[in-house]
N, C-alpha and C positions, 0 to 999 in steps of 0.2 A: 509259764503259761500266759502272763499279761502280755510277755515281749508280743508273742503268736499273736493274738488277739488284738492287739493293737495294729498290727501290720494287718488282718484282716478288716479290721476296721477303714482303716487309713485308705486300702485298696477299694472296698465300697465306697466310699464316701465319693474314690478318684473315679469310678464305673458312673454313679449317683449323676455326678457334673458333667461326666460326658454326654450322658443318657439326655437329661436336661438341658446341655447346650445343643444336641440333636434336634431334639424334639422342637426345642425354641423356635431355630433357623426352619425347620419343615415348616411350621405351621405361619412363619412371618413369609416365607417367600412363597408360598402358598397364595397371598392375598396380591405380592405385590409384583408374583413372575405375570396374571395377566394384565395387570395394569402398563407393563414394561413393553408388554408384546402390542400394544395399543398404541405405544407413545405415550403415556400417562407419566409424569416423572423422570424421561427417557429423552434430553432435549440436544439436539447437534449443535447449537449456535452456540452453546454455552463450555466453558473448558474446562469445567467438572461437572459429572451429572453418573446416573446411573446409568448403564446397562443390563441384559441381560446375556451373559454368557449359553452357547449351548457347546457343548465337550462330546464324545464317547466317554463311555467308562471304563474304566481302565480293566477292569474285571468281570462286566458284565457285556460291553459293546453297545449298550443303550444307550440314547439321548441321554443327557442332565444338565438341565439349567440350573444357574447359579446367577441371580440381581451381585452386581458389583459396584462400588462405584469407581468411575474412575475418570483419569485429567487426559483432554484431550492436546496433541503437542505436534501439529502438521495432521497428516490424513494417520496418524499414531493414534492406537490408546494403550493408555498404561494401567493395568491394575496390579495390587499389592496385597498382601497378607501378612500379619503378624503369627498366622499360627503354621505357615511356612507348609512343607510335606503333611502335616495331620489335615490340610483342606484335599477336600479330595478333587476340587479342582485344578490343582496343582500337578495332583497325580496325572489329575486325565489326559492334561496339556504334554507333559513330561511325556509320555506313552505315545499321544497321539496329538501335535501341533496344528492341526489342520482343523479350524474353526469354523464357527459361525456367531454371530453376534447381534442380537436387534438394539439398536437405537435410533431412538425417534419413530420409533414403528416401525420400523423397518429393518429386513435382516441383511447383515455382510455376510461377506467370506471373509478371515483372513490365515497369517500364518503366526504363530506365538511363538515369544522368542522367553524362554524362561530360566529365570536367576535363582539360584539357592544357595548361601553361603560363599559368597565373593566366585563364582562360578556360572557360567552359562552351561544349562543341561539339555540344550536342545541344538541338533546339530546343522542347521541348514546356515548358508555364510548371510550374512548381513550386508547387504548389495545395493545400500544408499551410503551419501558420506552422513545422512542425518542419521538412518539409522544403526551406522557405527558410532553415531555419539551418541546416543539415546542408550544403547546398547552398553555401551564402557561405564554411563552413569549410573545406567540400573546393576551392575556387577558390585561396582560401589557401594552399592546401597539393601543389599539383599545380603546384611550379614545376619548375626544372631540369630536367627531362627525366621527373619523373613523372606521369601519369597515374591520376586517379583516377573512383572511379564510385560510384554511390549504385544500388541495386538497389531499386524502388519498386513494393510490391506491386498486381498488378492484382484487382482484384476483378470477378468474371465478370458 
């Protein structure tokens, strides 16, 4: 009976931390998605700063912003994740690569090129020679469980 009880334990406690690192992120990106939409913290000149991601959902087809931060590398941005597939803007990008992005107040277009596990998951070619090398670094670098993306400007 303890064994049982323990593994219900162990599984609330893993529900508990997710529930809590939810709620966390809702309520921080809450204060600082319109600061991002503003330019607030949100700067172009600089080669690391935040953004604001906007995705579809992968399940629902809705908007969803996600503040990221991330290194800018040519008219590139890169951002990354440690918690890999469970971000679900990972998912969205994976589903549907066709973005939008505000930095500096202002919103892009671009196209997401996204890495999971020494893998490119997203199928369009990479049609610069920089961003076939941006692209081969981020494959490199997106093992363990991280996820990485290349943010590629579209021009209208």
């Amino acid at each position: 009976m303890t064994a049982v009880t323990d593994r219900k334990n162990r599984k609330n406690a893993k529900l508990d931390r997710a529930s809590l690192e939810q709620r966390f992120f809702r309520r921080l990106n809450a204060v600082v998605e319109p600061a991002l939409r503003r330019g607030i913290g949100s700067y172009e000149i600089t080669p690391a700063g935040l953004l604001l991601l906007e995705t579809e959902g992968f399940k629902s087809g809705q908007t969803r912003s996600t503040p990221l931060l991330s290194l800018a590398c040519g008219p590139y941005r890169i951002v990354s994740t440690v918690r890999g597939e469970r971000s679900f803007w990972v998912k969205n990008l994976i589903k549907n690569p066709h973005v939008n992005y505000y930095l500096g107040g202002k919103p892009r277009a671009a196209q997401a090129y996204v890495f999971l596990d020494g893998e490119r998951l997203t199928e369009q070619p990479c049609q610069t020679p920089v961003l076939r090398i941006l692209s081969d670094i981020a494959r490199r670098r997106a093992v363990n469980g991280w996820a990485v993306a290349i943010l590629a400007p579209v021009t209208p």
